[in-house]
C-alpha atoms as a printed R data frame, in Angstrom:
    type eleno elety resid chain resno       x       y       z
1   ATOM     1    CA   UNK     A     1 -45.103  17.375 -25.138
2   ATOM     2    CA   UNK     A     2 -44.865  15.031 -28.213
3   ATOM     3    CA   UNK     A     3 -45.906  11.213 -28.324
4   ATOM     4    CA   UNK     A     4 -42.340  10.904 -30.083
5   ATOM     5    CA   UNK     A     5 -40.842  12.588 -26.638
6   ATOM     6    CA   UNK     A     6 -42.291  10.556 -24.561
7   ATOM     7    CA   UNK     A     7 -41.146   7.581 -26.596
8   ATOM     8    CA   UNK     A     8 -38.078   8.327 -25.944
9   ATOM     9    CA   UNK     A     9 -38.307   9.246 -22.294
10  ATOM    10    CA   UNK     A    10 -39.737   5.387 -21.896
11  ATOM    11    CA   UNK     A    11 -37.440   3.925 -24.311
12  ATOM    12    CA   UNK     A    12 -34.564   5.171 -21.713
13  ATOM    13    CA   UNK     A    13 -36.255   3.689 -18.595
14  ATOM    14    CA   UNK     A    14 -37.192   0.092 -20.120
15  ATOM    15    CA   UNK     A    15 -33.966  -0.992 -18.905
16  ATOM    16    CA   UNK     A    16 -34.201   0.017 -15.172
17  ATOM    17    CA   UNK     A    17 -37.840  -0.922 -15.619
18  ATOM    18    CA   UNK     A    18 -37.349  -4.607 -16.501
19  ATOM    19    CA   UNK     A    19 -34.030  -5.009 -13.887
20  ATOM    20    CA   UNK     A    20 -36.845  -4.114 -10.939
21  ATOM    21    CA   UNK     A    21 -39.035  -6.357 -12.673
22  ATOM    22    CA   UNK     A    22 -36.629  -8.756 -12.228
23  ATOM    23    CA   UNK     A    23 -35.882  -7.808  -8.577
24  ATOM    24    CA   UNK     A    24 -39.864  -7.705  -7.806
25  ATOM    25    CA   UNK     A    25 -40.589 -11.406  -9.850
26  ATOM    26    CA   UNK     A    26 -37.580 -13.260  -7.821
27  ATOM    27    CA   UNK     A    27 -39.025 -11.456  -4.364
28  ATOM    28    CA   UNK     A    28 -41.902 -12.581  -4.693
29  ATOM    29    CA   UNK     A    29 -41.061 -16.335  -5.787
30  ATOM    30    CA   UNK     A    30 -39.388 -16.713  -2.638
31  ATOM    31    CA   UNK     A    31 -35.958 -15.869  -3.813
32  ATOM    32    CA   UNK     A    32 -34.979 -12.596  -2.001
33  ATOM    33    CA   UNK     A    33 -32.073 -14.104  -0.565
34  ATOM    34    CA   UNK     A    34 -30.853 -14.548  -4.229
35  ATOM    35    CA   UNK     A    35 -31.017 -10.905  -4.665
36  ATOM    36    CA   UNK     A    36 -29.509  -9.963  -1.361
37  ATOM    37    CA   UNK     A    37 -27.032 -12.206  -1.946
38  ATOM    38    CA   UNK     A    38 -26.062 -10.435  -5.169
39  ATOM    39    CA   UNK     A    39 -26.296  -6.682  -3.598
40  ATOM    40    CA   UNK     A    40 -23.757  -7.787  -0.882
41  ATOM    41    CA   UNK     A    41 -21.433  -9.330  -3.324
42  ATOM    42    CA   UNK     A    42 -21.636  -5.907  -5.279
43  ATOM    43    CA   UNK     A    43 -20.957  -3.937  -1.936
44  ATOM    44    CA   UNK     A    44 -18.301  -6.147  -1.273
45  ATOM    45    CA   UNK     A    45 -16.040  -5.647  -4.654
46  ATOM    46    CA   UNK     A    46 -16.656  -1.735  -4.406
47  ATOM    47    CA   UNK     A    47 -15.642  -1.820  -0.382
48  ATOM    48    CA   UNK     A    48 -12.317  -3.888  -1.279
49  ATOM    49    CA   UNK     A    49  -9.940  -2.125  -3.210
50  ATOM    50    CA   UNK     A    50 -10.709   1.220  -0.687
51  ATOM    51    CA   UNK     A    51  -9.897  -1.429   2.358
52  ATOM    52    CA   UNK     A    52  -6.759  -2.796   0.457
53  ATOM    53    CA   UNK     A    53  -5.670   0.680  -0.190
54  ATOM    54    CA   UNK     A    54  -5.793   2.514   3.447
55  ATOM    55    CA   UNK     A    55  -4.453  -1.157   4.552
56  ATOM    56    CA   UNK     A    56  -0.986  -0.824   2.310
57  ATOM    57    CA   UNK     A    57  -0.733   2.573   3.014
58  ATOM    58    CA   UNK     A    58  -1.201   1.700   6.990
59  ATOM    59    CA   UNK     A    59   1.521  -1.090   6.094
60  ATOM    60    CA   UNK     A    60   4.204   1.018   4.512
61  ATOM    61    CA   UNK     A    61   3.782   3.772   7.094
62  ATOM    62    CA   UNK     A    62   4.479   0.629   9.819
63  ATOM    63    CA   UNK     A    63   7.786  -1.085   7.740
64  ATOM    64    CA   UNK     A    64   9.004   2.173   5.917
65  ATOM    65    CA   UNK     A    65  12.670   3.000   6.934
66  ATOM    66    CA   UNK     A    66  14.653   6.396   5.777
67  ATOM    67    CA   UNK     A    67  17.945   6.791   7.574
68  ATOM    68    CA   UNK     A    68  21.690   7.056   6.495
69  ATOM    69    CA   UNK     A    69  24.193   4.409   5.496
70  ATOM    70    CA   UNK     A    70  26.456   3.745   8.333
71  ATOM    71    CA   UNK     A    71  29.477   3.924   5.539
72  ATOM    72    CA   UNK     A    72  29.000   6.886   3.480
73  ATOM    73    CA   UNK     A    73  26.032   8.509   5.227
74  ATOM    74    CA   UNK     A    74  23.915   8.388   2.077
75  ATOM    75    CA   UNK     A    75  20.637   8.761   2.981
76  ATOM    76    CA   UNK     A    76  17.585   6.354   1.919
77  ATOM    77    CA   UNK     A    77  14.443   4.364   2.519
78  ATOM    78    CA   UNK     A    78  14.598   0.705   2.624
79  ATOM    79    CA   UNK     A    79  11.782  -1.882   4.602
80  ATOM    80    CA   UNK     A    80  12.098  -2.642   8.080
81  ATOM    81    CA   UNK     A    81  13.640  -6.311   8.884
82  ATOM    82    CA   UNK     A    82  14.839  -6.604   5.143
83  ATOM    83    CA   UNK     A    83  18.726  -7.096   3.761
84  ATOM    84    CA   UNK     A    84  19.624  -4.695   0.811
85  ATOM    85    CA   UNK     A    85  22.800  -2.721  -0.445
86  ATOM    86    CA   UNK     A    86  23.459   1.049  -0.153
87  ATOM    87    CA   UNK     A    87  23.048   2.405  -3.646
88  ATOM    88    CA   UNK     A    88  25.687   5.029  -3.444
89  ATOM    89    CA   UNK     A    89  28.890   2.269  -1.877
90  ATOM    90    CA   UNK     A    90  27.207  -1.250  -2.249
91  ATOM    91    CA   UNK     A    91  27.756  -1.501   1.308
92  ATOM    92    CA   UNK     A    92  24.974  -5.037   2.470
93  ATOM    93    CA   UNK     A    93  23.146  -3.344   5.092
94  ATOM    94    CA   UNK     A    94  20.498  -5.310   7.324
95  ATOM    95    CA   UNK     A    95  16.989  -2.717   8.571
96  ATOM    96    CA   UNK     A    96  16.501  -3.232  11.586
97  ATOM    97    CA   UNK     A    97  14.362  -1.489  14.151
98  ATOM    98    CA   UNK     A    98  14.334   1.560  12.187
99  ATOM    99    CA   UNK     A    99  18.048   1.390  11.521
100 ATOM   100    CA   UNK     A   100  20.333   0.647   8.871
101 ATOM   101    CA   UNK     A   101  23.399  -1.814  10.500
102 ATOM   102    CA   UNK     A   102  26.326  -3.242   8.333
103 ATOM   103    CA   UNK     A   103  25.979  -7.054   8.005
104 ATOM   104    CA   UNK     A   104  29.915  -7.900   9.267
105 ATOM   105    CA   UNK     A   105  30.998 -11.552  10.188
106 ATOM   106    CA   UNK     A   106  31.076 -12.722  13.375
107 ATOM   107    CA   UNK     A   107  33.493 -11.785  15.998
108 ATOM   108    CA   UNK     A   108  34.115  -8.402  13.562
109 ATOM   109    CA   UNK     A   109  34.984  -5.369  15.576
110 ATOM   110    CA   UNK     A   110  33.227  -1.957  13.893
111 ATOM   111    CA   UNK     A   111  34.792   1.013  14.714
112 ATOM   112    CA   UNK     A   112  34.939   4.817  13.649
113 ATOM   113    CA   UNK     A   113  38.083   6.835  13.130
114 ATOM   114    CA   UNK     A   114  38.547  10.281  14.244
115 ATOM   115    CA   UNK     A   115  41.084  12.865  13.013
116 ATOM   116    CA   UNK     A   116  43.607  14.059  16.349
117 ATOM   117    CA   UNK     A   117  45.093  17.233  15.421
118 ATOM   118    CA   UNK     A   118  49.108  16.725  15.783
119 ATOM   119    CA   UNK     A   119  50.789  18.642  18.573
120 ATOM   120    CA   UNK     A   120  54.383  19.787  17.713
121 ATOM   121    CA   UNK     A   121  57.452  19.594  20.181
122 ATOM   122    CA   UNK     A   122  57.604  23.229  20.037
123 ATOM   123    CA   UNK     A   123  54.108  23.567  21.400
């Protein structure tokens, strides 16, 4: 092993030498607080974005709504308790309960249709 080697070897570890340093000068003053302090603040920002991340997706799994549009039975996801228009016939529709309901005005009657084959006289 070469003195020019082992130059370098050191010359890598001065940094994590003096940060400990550091660490060991402001223990021993009295100021370990300051330090753990810091290393929870640090633990904090790299816990926070994996907590906001399972949190939204616990959210959207909670308010996420796919059904059909009452109208044209096109199907699609909108957020629970929200107002928003069917993209295929502009129909308003309001989510509720896991639902999509036309918004109609008060005192508004919805009904369906059905087709009744025609019977002839002959019959």
């Amino acid at each position: 092993m070469s003195l020019k080697t082992l130059q370098l070897n050191l010359a890598n570890l001065r940094p994590w030498l003096t940060l400990l340093a550091i660490i060991w000068l402001l223990g021993s003053l009295g100021l370990g607080w300051l330090v753990n302090s810091l290393v929870i603040i640090i633990g904090l920002l790299l816990l926070a974005p994996v907590v906001v991340f399972f949190g939204f997706r616990w959210w959207l799994q909670h308010n996420l709504v796919g059904d059909r549009c009452p109208v044209c039975e096109y199907e699609f996801t909108g957020l629970n308790n929200t107002q928003l228009q069917c993209p295929n016939c502009g129909e308003p529709l309001l989510v509720q309960q896991g639902h999509f309901h036309r918004i109609t005005p008060e005192g508004t009657i919805d009904i369906k249709a059905i087709e009744v084959p025609s019977k002839s006289l002959e019959d």
